[in-house]
Each structure stands twice: as C-alpha cells, then as structure tokens.
Backbone bond lengths (Angstrom), bond angles and torsions (degrees), N, CA, C in turn:
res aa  C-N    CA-C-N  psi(-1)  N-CA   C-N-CA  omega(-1)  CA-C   N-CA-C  phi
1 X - - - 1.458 - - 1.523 108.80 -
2 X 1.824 117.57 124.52 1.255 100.80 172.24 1.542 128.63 -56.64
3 X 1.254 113.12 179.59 1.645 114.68 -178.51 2.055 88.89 -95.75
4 X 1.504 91.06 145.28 1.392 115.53 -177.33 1.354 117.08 -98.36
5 X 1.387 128.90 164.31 1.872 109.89 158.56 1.426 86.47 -102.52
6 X 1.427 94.95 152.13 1.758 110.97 158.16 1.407 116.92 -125.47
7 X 1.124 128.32 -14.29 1.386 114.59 167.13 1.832 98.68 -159.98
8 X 1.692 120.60 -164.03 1.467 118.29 -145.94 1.369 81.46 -122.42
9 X 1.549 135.56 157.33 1.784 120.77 177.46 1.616 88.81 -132.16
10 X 1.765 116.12 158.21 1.482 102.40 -159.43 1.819 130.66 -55.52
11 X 1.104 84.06 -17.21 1.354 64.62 167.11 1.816 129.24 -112.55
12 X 1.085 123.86 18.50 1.282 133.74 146.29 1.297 117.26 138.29
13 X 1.826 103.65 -21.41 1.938 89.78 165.76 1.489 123.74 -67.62
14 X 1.468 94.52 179.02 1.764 107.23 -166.96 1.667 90.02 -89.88
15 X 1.457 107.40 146.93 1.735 95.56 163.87 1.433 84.43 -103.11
16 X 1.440 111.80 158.37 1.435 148.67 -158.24 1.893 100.26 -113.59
17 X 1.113 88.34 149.30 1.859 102.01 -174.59 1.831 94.57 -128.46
18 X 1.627 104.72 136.04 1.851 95.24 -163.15 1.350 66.03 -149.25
19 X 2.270 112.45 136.62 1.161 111.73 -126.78 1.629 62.01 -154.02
20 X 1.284 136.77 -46.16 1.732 137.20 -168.62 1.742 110.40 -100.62
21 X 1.498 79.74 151.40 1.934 85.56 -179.86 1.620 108.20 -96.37
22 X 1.672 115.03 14.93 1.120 95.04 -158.91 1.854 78.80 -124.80
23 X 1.486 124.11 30.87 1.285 119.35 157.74 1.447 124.21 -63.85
24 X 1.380 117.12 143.35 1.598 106.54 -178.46 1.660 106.49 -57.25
25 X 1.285 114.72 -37.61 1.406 120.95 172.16 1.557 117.49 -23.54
26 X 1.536 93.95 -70.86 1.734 96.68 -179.09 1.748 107.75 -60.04
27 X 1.115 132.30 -4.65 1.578 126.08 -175.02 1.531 84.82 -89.20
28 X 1.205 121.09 -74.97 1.383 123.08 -152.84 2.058 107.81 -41.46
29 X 1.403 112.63 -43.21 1.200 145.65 172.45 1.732 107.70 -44.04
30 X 0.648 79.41 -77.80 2.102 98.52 166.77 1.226 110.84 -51.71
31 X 1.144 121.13 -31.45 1.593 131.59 -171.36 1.316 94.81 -89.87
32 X 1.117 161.81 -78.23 1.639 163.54 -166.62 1.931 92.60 -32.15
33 X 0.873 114.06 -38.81 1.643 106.73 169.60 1.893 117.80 -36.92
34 X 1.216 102.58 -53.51 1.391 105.68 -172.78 1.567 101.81 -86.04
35 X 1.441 113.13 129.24 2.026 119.74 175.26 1.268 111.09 -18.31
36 X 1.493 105.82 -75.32 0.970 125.24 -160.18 1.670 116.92 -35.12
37 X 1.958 115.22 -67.62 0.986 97.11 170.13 1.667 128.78 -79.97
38 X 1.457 107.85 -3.12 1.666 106.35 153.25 1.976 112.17 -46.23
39 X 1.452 99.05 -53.60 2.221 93.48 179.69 1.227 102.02 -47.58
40 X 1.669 116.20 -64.38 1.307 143.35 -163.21 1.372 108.79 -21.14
41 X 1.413 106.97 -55.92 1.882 127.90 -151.60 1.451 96.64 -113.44
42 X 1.312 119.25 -19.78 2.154 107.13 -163.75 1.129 107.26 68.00
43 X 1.207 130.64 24.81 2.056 124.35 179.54 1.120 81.56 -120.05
44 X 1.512 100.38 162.66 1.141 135.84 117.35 1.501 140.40 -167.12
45 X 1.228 150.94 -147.41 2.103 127.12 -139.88 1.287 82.30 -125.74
46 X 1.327 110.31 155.67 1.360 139.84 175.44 1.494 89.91 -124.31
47 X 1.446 138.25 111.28 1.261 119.32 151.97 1.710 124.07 -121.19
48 X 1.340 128.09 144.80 1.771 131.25 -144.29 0.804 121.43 98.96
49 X 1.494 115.09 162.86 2.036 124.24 -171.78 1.332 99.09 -85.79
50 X 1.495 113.65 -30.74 1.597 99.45 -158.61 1.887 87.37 -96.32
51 X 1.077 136.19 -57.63 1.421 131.17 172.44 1.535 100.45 -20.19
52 X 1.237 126.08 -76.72 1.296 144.11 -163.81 1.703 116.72 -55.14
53 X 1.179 91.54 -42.41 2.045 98.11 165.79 1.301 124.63 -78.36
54 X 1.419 105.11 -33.49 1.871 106.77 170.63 1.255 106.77 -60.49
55 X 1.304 113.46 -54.69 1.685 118.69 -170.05 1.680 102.76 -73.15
56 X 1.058 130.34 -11.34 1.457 125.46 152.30 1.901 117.98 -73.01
57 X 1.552 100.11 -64.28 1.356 86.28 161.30 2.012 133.36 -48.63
58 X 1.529 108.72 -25.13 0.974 94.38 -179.09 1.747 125.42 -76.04
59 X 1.566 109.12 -12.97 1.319 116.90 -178.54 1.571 112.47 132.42
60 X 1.486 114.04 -0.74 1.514 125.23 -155.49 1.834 86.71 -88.36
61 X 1.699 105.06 130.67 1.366 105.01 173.97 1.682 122.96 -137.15
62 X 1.473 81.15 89.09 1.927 113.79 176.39 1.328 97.87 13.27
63 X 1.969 106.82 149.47 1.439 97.69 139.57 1.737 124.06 -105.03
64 X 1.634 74.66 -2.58 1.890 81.95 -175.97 2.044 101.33 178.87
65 X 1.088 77.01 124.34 1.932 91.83 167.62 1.315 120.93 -112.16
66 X 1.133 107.93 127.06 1.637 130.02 -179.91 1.679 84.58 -114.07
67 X 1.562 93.56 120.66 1.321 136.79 176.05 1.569 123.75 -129.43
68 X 1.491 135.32 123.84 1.297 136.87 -154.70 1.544 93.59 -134.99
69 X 1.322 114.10 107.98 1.958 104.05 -177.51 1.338 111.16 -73.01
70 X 1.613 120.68 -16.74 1.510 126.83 -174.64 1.272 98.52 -64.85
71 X 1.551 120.95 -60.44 1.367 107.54 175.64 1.721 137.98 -65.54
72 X 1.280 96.17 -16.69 1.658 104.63 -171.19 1.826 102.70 -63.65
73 X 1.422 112.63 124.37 1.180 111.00 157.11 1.741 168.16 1.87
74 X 2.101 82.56 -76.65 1.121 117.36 -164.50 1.283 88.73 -127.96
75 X 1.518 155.01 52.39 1.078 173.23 124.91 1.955 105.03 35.47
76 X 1.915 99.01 -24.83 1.339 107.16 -168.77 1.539 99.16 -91.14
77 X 0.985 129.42 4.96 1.438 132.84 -177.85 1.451 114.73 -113.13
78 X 1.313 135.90 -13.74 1.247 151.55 178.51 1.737 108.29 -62.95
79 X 1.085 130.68 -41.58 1.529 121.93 153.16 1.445 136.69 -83.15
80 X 1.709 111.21 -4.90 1.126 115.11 -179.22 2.072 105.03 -83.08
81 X 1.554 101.66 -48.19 1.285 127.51 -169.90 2.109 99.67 -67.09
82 X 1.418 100.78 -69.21 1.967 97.29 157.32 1.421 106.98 -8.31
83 X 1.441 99.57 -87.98 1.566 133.52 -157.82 2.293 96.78 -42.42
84 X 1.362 91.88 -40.18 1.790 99.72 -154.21 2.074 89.96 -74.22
85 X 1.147 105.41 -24.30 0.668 97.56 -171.43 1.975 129.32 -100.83
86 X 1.592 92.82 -29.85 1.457 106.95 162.73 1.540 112.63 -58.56
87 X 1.516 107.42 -22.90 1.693 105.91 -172.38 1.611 106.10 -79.72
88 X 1.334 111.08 6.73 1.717 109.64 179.89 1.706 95.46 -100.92
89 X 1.481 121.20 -5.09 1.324 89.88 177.70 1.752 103.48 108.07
90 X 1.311 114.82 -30.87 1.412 126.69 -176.46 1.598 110.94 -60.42
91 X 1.361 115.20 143.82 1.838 126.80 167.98 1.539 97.18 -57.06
92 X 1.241 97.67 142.73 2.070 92.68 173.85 1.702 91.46 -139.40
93 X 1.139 127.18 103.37 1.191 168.64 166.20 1.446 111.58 -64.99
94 X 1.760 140.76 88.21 1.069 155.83 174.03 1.740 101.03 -70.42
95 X 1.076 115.85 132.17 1.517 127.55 176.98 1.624 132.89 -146.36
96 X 1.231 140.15 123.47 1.467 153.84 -173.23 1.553 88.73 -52.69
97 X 1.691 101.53 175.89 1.554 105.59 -173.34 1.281 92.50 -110.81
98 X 1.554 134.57 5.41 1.202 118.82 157.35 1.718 102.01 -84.60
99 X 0.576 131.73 -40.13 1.813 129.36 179.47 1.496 98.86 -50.33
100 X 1.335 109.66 -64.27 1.623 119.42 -162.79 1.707 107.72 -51.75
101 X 1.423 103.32 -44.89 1.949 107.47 -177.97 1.423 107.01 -84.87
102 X 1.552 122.02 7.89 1.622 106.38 154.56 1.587 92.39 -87.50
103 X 1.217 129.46 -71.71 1.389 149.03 -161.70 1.496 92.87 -36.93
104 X 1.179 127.59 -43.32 1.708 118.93 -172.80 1.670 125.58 -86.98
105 X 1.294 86.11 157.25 1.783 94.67 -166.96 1.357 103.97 -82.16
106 X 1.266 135.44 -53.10 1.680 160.97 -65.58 1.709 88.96 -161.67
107 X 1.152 112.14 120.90 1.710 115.11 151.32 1.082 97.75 -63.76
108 X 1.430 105.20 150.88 1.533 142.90 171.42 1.610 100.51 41.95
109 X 1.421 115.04 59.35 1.270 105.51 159.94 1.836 133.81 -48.19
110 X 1.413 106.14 165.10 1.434 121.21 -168.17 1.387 93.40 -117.86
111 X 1.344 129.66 26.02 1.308 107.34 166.79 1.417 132.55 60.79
112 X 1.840 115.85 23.49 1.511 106.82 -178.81 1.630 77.15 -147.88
113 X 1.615 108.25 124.24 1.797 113.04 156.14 1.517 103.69 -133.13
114 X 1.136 109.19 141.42 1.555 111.38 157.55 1.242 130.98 -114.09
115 X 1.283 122.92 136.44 1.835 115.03 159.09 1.667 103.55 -59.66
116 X 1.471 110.22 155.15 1.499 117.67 167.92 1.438 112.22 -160.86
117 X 1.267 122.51 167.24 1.341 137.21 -168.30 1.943 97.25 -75.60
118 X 1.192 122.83 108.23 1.330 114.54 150.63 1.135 131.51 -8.55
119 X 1.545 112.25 140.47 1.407 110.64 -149.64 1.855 98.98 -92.72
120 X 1.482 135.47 146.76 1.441 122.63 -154.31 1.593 92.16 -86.67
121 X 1.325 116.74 131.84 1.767 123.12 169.13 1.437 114.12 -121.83
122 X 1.278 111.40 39.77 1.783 125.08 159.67 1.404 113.37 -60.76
123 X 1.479 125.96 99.56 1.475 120.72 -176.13 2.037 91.25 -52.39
124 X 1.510 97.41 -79.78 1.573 94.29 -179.87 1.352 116.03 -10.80
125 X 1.791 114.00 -77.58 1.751 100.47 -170.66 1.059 122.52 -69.78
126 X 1.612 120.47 47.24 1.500 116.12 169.16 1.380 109.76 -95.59
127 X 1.852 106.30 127.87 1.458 112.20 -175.55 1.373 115.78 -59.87
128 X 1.269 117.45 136.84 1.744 96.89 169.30 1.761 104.76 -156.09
129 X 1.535 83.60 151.09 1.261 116.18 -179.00 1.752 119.15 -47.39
130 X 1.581 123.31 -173.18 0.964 118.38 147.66 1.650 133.76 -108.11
131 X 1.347 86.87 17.47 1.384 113.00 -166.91 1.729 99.39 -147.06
132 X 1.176 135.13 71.48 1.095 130.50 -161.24 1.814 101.37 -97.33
133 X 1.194 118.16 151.59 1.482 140.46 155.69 1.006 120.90 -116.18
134 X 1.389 151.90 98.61 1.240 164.85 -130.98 1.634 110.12 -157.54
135 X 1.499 104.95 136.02 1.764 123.93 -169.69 1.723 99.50 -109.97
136 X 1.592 116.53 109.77 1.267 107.50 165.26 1.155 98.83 -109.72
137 X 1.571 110.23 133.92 1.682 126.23 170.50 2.026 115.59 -108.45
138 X 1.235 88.76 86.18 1.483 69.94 -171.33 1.879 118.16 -92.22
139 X 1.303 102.09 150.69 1.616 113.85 -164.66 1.676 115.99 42.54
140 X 1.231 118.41 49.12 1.226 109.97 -162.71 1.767 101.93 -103.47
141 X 0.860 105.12 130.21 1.834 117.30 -136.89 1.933 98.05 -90.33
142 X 1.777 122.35 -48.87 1.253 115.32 -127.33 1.775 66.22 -95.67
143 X 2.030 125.99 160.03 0.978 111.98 171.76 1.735 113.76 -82.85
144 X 1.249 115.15 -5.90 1.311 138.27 -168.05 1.450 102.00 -74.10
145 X 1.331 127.83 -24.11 1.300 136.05 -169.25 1.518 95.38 -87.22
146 X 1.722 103.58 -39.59 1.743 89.03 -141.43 1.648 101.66 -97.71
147 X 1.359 119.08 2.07 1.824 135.03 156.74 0.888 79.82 -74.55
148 X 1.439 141.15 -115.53 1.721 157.61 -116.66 1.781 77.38 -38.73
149 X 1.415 138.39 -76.43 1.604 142.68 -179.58 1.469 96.52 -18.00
150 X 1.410 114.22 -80.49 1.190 132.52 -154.01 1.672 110.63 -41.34
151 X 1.456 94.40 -43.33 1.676 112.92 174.97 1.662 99.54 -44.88
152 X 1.426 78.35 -65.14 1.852 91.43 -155.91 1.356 129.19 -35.90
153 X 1.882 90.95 -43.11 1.682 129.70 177.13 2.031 93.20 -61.23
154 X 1.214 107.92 -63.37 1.260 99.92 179.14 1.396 134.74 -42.70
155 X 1.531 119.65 -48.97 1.289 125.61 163.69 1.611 106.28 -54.69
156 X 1.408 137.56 -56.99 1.220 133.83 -141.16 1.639 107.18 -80.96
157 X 1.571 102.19 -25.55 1.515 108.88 176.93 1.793 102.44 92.08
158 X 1.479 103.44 28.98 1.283 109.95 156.50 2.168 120.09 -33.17
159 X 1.683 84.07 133.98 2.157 75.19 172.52 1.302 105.66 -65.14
160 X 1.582 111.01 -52.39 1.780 117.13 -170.72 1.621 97.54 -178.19
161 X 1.467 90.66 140.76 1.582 118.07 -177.48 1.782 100.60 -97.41
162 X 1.505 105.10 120.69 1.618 110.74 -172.67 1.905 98.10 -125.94
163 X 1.525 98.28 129.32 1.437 105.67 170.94 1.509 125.88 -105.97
164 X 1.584 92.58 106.39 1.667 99.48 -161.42 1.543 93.34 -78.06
165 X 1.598 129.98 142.44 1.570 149.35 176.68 1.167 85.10 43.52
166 X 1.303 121.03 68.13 1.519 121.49 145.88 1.539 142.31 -31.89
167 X 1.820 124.29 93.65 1.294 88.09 -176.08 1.223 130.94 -101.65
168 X 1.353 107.22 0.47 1.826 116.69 169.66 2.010 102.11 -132.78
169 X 1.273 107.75 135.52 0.976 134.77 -138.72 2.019 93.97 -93.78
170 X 1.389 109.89 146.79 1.408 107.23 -166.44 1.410 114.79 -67.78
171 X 1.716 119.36 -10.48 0.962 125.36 173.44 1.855 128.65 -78.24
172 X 1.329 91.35 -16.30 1.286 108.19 168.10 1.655 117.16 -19.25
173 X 1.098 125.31 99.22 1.753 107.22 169.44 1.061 118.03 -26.86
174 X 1.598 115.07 -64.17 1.536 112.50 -163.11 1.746 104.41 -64.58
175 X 1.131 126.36 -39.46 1.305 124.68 146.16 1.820 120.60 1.47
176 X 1.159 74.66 -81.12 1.541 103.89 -170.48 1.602 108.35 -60.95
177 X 1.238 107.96 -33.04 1.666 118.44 -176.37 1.486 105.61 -65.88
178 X 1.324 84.09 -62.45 1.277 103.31 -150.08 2.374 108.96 -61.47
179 X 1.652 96.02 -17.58 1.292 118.81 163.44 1.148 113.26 -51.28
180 X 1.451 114.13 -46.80 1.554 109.15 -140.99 1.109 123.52 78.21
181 X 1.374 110.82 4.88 1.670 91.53 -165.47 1.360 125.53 114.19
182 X 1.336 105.67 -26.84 1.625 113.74 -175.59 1.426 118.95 -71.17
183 X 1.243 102.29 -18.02 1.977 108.36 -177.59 1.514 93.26 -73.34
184 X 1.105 112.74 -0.60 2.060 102.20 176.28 1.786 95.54 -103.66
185 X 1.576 124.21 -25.08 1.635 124.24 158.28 1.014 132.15 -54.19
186 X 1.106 107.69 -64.37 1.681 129.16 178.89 1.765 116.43 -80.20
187 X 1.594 99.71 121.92 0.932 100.97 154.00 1.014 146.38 -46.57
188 X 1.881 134.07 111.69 1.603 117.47 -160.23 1.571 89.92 -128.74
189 X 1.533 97.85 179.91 1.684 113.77 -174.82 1.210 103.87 179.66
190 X 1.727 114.62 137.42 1.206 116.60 167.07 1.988 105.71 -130.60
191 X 1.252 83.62 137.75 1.500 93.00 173.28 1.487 113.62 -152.27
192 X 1.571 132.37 169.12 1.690 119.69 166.33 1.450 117.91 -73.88
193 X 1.347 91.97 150.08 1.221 115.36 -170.73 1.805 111.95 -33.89
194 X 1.249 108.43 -36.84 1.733 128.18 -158.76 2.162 76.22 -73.33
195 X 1.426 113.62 -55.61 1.620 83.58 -163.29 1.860 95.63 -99.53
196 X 1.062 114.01 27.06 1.642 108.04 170.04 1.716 96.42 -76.69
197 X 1.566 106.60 -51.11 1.315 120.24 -160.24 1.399 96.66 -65.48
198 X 1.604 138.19 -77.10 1.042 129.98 178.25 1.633 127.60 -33.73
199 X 1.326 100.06 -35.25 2.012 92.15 160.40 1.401 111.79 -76.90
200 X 0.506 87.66 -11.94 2.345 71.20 175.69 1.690 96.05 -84.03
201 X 1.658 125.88 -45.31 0.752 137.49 155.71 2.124 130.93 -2.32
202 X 1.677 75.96 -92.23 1.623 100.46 146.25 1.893 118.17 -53.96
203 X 0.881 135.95 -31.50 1.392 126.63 -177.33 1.614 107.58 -104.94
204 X 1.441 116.62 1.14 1.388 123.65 175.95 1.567 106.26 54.16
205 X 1.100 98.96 46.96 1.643 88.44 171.51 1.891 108.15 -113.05
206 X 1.049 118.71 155.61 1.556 144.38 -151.19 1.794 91.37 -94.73
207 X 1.389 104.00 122.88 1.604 109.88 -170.40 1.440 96.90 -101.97
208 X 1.143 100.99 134.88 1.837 106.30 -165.85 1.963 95.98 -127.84
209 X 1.100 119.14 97.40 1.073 115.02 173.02 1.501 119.75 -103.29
210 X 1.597 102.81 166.52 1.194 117.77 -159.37 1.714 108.24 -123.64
211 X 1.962 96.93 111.02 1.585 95.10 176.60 1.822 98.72 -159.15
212 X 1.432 92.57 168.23 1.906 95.37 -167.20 1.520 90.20 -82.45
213 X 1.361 109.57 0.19 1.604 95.07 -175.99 1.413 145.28 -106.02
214 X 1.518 94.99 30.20 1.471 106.50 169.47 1.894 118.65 -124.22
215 X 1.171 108.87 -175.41 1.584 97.54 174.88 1.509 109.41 -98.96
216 X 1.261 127.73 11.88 1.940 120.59 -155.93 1.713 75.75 -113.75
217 X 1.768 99.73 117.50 1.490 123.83 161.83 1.689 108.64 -61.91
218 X 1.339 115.84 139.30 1.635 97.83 175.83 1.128 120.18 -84.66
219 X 1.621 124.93 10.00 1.610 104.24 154.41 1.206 119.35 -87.95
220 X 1.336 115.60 -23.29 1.867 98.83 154.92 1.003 130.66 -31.41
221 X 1.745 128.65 -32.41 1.440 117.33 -179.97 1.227 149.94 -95.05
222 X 0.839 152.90 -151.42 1.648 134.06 -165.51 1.602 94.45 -142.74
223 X 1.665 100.13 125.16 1.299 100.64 -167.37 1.368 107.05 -146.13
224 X 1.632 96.83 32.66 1.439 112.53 176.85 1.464 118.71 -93.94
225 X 1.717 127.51 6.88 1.112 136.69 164.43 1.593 117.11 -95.45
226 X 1.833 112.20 -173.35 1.410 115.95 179.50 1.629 83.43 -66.65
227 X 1.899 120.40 133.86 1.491 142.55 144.27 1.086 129.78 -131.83
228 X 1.438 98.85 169.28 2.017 107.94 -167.07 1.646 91.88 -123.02
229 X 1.075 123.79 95.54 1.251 112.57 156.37 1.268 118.64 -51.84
230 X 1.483 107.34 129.49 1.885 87.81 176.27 2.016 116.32 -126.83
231 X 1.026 107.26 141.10 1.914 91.91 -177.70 1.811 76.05 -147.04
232 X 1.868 86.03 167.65 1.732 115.88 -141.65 1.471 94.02 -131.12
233 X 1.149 110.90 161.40 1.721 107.46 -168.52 1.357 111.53 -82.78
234 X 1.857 91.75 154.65 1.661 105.66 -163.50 1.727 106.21 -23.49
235 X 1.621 122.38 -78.29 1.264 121.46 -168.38 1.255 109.96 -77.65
236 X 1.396 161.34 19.90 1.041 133.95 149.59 1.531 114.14 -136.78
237 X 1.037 122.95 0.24 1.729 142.91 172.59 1.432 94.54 68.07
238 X 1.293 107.26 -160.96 1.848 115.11 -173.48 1.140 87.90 -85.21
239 X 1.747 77.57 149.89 1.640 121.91 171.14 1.493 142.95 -60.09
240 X 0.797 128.79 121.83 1.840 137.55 -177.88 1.590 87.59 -8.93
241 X 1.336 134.72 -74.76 1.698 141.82 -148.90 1.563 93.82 -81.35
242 X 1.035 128.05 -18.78 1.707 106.22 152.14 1.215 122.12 -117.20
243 X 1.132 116.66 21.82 1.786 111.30 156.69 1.733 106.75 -85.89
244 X 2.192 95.22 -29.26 1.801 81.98 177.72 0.941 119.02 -43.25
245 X 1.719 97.96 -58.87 1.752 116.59 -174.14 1.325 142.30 -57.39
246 X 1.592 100.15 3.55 1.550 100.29 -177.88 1.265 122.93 -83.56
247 X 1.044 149.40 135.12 1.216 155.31 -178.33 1.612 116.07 -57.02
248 X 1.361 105.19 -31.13 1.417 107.00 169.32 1.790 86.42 179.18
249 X 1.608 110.14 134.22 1.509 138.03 -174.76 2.012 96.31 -95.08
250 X 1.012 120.34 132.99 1.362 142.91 163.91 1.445 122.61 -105.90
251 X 1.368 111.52 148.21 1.462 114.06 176.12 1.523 104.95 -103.47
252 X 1.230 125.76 -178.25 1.973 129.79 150.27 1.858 84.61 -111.92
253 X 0.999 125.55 132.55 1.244 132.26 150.16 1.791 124.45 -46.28
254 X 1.444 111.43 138.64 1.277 101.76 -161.66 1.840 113.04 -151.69
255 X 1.545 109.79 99.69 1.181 90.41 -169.36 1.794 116.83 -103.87
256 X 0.895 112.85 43.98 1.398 121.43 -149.45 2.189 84.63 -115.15
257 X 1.503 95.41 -168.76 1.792 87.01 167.24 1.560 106.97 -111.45
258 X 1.347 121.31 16.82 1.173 115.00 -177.72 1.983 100.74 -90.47
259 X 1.313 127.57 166.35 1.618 111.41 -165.39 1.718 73.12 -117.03
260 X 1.209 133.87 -0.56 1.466 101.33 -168.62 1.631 110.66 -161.39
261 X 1.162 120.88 145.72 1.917 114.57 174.29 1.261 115.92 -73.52
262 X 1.499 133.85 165.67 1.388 142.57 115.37 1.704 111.77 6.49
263 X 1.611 108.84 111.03 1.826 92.48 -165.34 1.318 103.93 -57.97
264 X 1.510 136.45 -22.54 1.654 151.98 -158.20 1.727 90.58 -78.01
265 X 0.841 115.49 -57.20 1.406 118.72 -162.73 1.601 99.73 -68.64
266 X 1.578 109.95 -46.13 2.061 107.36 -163.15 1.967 76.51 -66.64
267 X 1.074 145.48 -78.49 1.399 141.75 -162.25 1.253 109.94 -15.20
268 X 1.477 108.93 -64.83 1.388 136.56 160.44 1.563 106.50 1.55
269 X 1.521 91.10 -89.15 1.561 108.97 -172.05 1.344 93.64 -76.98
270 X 0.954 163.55 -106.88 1.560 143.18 -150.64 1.395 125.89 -20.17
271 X 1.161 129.88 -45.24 1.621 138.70 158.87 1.144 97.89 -53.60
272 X 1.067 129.08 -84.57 1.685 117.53 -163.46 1.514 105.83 -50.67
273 X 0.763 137.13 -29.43 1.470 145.55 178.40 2.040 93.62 -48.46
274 X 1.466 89.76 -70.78 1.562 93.98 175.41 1.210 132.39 -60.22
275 X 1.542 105.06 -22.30 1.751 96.49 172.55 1.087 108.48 -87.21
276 X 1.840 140.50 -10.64 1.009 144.34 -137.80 1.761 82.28 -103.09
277 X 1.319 115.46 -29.60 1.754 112.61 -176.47 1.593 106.82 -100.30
278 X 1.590 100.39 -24.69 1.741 64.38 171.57 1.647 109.14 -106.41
C-alpha cells in the first residue's frame, strides 16, 4: 500500500502513514543496522522516548521519525513529541505495529525510532576545556560496554569520550541504546591509538591508566589536573603502547578471585574517583 499524507507538520510537509512491511522504506530502515551502510548513508536510528528526547534536547535534527501510537505508552505525549519534532523540519512517518516491529531493534518497543545524522567522531573537533576529564576506551568491543561509559561520562561531566582502534562504531544502535541517549551528549571520537595518544599529548593532560597490574590504588592519585582516563578491552585490557605511555597505571582493589571488573563498571569507579577530587 502506498504511503498517504494525513495531516500538514509546521513547516508544510504532509506526514505520511506507511501501512506494509514490504515498503522499500522498511528495507532501507533495517539496513542502517549493519556499519557499513550506517558509513555508507551518515544515518543512523535513535529508537525510544527517552533516547529520542535527549538527542532532541541535545540539538540532533531528525531526518525522519517513524512513530506507531498503538505502541506508544503514554499516549499523552504523542502530539507534544510529533509536534517537537516536525518543528525541526524532519519527515514524520505514521506506522502500524506490524511495520514498527520489523523497523525495530529493541524488545518490547515504545513505538518512537528515528533516522538521524551520524554522530560527529573528529578527534580534532573535540571541544575542550581547560581543565579537561576525558574517557579513553581503547578496542573496547561489546556495544553494551561502550553506552553503559557514555552514561557514566554523562553524569560525571566528562570533556569527551574517544575510541582509540575502534571496534564497533559510536553509531552502533546498541550503542546508542544502551546510552540512553547520551552518545548525542557527550562528546565522542574515534581515532588510532598513535593519534589518540598524541592528543592528550597536545592538551597536556596526565594519562592515567587502568590495569590489575600494578600496585598504585587509584585513589592515591591526583586527578585534579587536565586527564585521560584510560581502560583496554573487555579480554585483554590496554595495550603494551599505552601502558608505556601512561603517566602513572592504577589498580581498583580486588579481594574476590576474579583480578578484574566489567571495563564499564572499573571506568565507573575511576571517574567518580575524579569528580569526587575535583
């Protein structure tokens, strides 16, 4: 069935009502899942109310929302959230809940996904402070790890979270899920390790890495200057060329038989560590 208009959005297009799963729409949609055509196109999905409103509050402006009222929740928010979002100019795309549960990533969807402009990963255009706090995650693989960060970075008032040898990309849905939303807050960046290291470099900030293999507890350290927190992927933590480079390596203390945390969680406690001093 073609797509219809059903009503005018402020600034003068029709939003469209898409009624079949076998529209090219829903392929292209489904397709932003895999990287590749995430590079390909510069999109990729925002899906949830609260994902979808942060990244509105943060400045992010749709190219198109597929919205399903059967599924939405709070039924009283469905013209306010429309409305917030037709006022950027964005396609707003009405859809069945058989359309919506191909189109979605997410058990038990809520009925709100968006296309959006790729998230910017210019190490260079990362804003920064004069007093910067900064999250390096290098090769850190699961996307579940690298939201749960993003969160963390968000609460703590992180400068910007940078993914040195990136192996899943910030656009990642589960990424994005698993954020909340915050990968549209937080400043992110991925670049190799060789120019991750040289920007901290350039910004003189103090590389504080994270491994079970030294004796200096990380509240011993002083983390009241420009720093790079740094942690290493789930199975093998950071690498030989940034343990050289660290300015000083930290443990989390551990009396259990496991030698090490969840990399999301050791971040965890190291950031707060740092906001807790400055």
């Amino acid at each position: 069935m073609p797509e219809q208009p059903v009503s005018a959005h402020a600034r003068g297009s029709a939003h469209l009502e898409l009624t079949s799963v076998s529209n090219p729409r829903i392929k292209q949609v489904v397709g932003l899942r895999r990287r590749r055509q995430r590079d390909q196109l510069g999109l990729i999905l925002v899906e949830g109310y609260e994902e979808l409103s942060l990244a509105l509050d943060a400045g992010v402006v749709p190219v198109t929302l597929y919205y399903c009222p059967d599924l939405v929740r709070d039924p009283a928010v469905v013209d306010d959230l429309v409305g917030m979002v037709a006022a950027t100019g964005a396609e707003i795309v009405r859809v069945g809940v058989r359309v919506f549960e191909k189109i979605a990533y997410r058990e038990s969807p809520d009925g709100w996904l968006a296309v959006v402009p790729t998230v910017p990963t210019d190490l260079a255009a990362l804003p920064m402070t004069t007093d910067p706090l900064a999250l390096v995650c290098q090769s850190v693989e699961k996307p579940g790890n690298l939201g749960a960060m993003l969160r963390t970075a968000d609460a703590v008032g992180v400068t910007a979270v940078v993914a040195a040898q990136p192996v899943t990309d910030w656009g990642n849905p589960n990424v994005v899920r698993a954020s909340k939303g915050t990968v549209f807050s937080v400043p992110v960046a991925a670049a190799h390790s060789a120019d991750v290291l040289a920007w901290t470099r350039a910004h003189s900030m103090r590389v504080v890495a994270a491994t079970p293999n030294t004796d200096t507890v990380f509240t011993d350290v002083d983390f009241t200057g420009p720093t790079v927190v740094a942690v290493g992927s789930e199975k093998f933590g950071l690498t030989d060329d940034w343990l050289a480079a660290a300015d000083v390596r930290v443990r989390i203390p551990m009396v259990g038989r496991a030698n090490s945390l969840n990399v999301a969680t050791s971040a965890a406690i190291i950031l707060y560590e740092a906001l807790r001093q400055r």
